[in-house]
N, C-alpha and C positions, 0 to 999 in steps of 0.2 A: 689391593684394589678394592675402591668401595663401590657395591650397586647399588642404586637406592631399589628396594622391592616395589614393585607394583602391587597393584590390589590382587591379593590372593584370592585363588576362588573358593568359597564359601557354601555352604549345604547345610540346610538346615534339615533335621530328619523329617521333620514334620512338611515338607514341602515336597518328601518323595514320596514314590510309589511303596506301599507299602512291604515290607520284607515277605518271602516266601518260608510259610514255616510248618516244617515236615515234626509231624506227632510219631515219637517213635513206638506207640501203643499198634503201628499201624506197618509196624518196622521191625528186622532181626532186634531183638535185646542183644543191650551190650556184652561182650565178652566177660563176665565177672569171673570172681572168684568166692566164695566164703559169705557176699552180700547178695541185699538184692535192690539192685539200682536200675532207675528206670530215667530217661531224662529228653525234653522236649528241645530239639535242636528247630531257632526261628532263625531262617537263611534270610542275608541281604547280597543283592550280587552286585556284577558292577556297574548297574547301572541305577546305584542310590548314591554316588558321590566320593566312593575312595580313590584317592588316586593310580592306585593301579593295584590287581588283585593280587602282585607277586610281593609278598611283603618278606625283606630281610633280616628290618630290624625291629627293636621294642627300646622305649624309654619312659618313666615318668618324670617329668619335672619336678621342681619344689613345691607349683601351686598347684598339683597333681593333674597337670594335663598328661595326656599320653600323646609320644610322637611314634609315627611310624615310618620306619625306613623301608623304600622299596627297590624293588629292582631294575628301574627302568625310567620313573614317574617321579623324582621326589618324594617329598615327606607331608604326610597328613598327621593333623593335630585334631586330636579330638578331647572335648573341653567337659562333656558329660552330654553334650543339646547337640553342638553341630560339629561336620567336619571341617578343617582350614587344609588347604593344599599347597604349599609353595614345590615349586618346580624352577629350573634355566630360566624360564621368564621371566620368574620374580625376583631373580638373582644370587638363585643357589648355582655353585661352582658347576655342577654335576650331578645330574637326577639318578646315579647309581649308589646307592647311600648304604655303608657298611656296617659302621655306628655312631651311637648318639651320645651325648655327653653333654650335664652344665657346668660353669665354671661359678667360683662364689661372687661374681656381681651378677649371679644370672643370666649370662651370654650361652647361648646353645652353640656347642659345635656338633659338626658333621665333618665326620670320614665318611671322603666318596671315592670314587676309583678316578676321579680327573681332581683333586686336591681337596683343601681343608676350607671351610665357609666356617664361620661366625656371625650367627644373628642375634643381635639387642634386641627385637621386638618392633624394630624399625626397619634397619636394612640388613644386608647381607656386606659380611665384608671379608674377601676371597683371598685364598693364599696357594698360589702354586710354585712351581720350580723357580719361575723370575722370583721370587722372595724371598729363596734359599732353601727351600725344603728340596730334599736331593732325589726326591722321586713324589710323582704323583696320586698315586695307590695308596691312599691311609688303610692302616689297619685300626689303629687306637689311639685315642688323643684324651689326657692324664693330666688334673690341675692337681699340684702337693699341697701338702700344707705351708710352705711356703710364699705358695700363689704363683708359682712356675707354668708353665704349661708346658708339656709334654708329647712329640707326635715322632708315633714309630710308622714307618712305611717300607716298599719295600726296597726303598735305596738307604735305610739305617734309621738314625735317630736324629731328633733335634728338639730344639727348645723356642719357644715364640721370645721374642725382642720387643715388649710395646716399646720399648725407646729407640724404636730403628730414626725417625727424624732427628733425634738429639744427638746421637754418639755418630751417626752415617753407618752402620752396619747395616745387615739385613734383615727384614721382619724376622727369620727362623734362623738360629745356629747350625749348623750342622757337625757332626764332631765325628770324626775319622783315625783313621791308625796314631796322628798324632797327641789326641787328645786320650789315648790308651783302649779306646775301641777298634778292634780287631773284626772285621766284615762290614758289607755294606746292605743289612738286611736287618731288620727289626721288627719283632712281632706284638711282644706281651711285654708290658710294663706296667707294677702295681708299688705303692706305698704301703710299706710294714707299720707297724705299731711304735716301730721306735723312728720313723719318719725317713725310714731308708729304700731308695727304688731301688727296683728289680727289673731288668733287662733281659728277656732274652732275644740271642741274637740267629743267625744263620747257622750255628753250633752253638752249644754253651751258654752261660750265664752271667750275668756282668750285675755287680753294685754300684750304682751311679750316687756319686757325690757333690753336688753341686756346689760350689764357692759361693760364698755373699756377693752381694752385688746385683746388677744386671746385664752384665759383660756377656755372659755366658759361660763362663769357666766351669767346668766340672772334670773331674777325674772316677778314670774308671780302674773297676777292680775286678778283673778276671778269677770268679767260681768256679769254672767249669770243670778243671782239672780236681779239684776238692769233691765239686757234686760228682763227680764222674761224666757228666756232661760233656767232653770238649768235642765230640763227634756227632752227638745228639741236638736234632733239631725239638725246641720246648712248646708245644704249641697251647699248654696254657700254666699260668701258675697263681697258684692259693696262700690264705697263710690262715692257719686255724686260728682255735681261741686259745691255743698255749702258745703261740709267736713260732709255729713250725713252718718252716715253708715249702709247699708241695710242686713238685715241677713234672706236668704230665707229657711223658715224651713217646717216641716209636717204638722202644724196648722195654716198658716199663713207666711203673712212677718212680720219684725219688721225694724221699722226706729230707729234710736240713734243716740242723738246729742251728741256726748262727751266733749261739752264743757259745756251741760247743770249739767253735773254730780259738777262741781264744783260751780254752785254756787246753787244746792239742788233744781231747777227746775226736774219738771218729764224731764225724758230725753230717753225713749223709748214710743212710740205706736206701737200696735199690730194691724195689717188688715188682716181681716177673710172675710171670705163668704158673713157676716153678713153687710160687710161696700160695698161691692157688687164686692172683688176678685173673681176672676172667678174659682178659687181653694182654698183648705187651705192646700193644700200639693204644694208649690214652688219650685222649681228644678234648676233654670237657672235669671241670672239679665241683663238688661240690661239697658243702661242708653243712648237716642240719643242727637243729636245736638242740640234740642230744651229746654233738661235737663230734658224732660221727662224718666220716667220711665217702662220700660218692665219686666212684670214675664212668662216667662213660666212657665206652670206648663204640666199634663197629660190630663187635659179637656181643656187648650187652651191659648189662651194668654190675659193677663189683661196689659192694656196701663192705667200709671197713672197719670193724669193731674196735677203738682204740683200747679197750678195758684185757682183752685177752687176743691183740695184733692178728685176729682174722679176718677170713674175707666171707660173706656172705652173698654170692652169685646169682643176677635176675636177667633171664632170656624170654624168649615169646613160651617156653617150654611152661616157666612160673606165669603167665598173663602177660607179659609186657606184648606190645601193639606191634613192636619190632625190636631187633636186636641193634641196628644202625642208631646211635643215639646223639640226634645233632647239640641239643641243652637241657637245659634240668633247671628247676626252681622250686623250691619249698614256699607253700603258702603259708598263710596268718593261722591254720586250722594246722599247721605240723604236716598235712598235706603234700608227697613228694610229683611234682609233672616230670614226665619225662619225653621229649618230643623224639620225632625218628623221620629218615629219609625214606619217605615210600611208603609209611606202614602208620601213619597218621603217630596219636598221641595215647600217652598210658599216665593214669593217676595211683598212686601207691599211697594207703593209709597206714601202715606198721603191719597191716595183717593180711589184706586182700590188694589185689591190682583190678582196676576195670578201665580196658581198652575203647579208644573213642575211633573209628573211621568212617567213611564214605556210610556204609551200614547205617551209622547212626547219625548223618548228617555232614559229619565236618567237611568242608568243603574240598580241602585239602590235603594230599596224601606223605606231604613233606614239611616238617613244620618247623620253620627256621628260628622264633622268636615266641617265646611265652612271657609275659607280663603281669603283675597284682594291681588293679587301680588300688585307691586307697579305701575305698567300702566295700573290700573282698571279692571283686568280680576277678576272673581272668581272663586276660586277653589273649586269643590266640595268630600268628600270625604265619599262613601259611603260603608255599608256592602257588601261583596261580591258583588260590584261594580265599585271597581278601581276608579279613578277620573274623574272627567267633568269638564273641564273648559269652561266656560262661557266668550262670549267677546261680549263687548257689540254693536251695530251699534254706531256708533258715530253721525250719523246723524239724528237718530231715536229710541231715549231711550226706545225705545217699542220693538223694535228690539235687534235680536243677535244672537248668533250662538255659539253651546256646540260641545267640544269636546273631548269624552271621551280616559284616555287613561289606562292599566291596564299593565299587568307583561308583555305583548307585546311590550311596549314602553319603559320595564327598570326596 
């Protein structure tokens, strides 16, 4: 289904009330550790022009705008000047917006919780259950190198059809017990370095292999029993920079080498509690510059040493803002964020943590989405918070200055 968009509404900053900006010289200091960091939080609320202050998601595009996905409101674009708001009206599917994604001709998509939207920069063009997607709930939607498109929700998987008028199929395939997938539930799907997707499903782990063509043919290859997965729900997965693939689950993570499967080497290990993860429920991967490895989980973050296979443990005990860790991102400065649910945000340089909350400004105390523009600002996007962006002192990495801005700004 195509909408055409109506004129989006538009905010230019300069046209709003100016931002409210709390001088923390006048305020608790932040939580540090080992530094001494000082930093000038400038609040915008919502009434400078963001679409709504609950923001869920974070993207940058190629021509580094940032989009934000919210909870309730649709999506704000903000270009560096103003903010752009498309919403239902303008003819997004669904203003519950989970994540953001572009594809290589530049098409944005959106996962919402009422289906899949694709916008060219003109219209909006909608894809729900009438088009074959076998549930409405996107979780993730994945272009390969192929040029495939990719959407797991929570009725399984499928693949888009641009030739649905040519062949008479339906815009999305959907692929079930017969095509070698086993449940009707799809979360995480990423492309390895050797161009091979990874699935996981309601339990377990699937290799998907797609046939040439545009039919939609692919076959699946059930991992789970090899990862040890086949009871285990994966709620995310990684692949370092030696081709390992990490799969963070309720009991544990698990490493997998997949080239070990062919020559009948073990080719998973499982890390529990027991190996000194700081959780066995894992929620979130990260991988930094050094090729170490980060898990979030709910009790805190486990840092793991690939040189001598330990783990290295950070709770509010070490600085962290909170133990609840909803995402993590390394900046351009080697820089680790870590956001949390209810206990605002925490920045780790290699040596010290300094905690960011309410104290120091941030507007919000759960913070769903962290983002890099591309001339090092960060974006923050929090619940019933609007955004903070972060810029840093140039002369004094300790230094910096937030400025929130919410549906006041666009």
């Amino acid at each position: 289904m195509v909408i055409k968009a109506g004129e989006p509404a538009i905010h230019y900053l300069s046209d709003n009330p100016p931002p409210q900006t709390i001088d923390l010289l006048s305020k608790p200091a932040p939580v540090k550790t080992s530094v001494d960091f000082f930093v000038s939080m400038q609040n915008f609320n919502t009434e400078h022009g963001l679409a709504l202050s609950s923001i869920r998601s974070g993207f940058k595009d190629r021509s580094g705008n940032l989009w934000f996905g919210t909870f309730g409101n649709g999506v704000s674009k903000y270009d560096g000047k103003k903010f752009t708001n498309y919403n239902s009206s303008h003819g997004l599917i669904h203003n519950l917006i989970e994540a953001i994604t572009q594809d290589s001709e530049g098409n944005l998509w959106f996962s919402t919780y009422g289906g899949a939207s694709k916008y060219n920069g003109v219209y909006f063009e909608n894809f729900t259950t009438m088009d074959g997607l076998p549930d409405n709930h996107i979780h993730k939607i994945l272009e390969d190198t192929r040029g495939n498109i990719w959407v797991t929700s929570r009725g399984g998987l499928s693949r888009y059809n641009p030739d649905k008028n040519d062949n008479g199929l339906n815009q999305f395939i959907h692929y079930e017990d017969t095509q070698g997938f086993t449940g009707n539930y799809a979360r995480e799907i990423i492309e390895d370095r050797n161009n091979n997707l990874w699935m996981s499903g309601q339990t377990g782990v699937f290799k998907v292999v797609p046939a040439a063509g545009s039919h939609g043919e692919a076959s699946f290859f059930d991992y789970s029993d090899i990862t040890g997965l086949d009871t285990e729900m994966v709620y995310c997965i990684a692949e370092d920079r030696d081709g390992m693939l990490w799969f963070a689950t309720s009991k544990g993570v698990v490493r997998f080498d997949p080239a070990n499967v062919r020559t009948g080497r073990s080719a998973a290990t499982t890390y529990t509690m027991a190996d000194g993860l700081i959780s066995n429920s894992i929620k979130t991967i990260l991988e930094d510059r050094a090729g170490n490895m980060w898990f979030g989980s709910e009790e805190g973050v486990s840092e793991f040493i690939k040189e001598n296979s330990s783990f290295i443990n950070y709770t509010s005990e070490q600085g962290l803002a909170g133990n609840d860790i909803v995402c993590m991102l390394e900046d351009q400065a080697g820089s680790l964020w870590f956001s949390t649910k209810g206990h605002g945000l925490s920045r780790f340089d290699g040596s010290s943590t300094i905690e960011y909350t309410a104290m120091q400004g941030l507007p919000g105390r759960t913070v769903y989405s962290i983002t890099e523009a591309p001339n090092g600002d960060i974006w923050i996007g929090a619940e019933d918070g609007g955004l903070t962006k972060f810029t840093k002192d140039q002369e004094n990495k300790n230094r910096g200055s937030c400025v929130h801005f919410s549906t006041a700004q666009g």
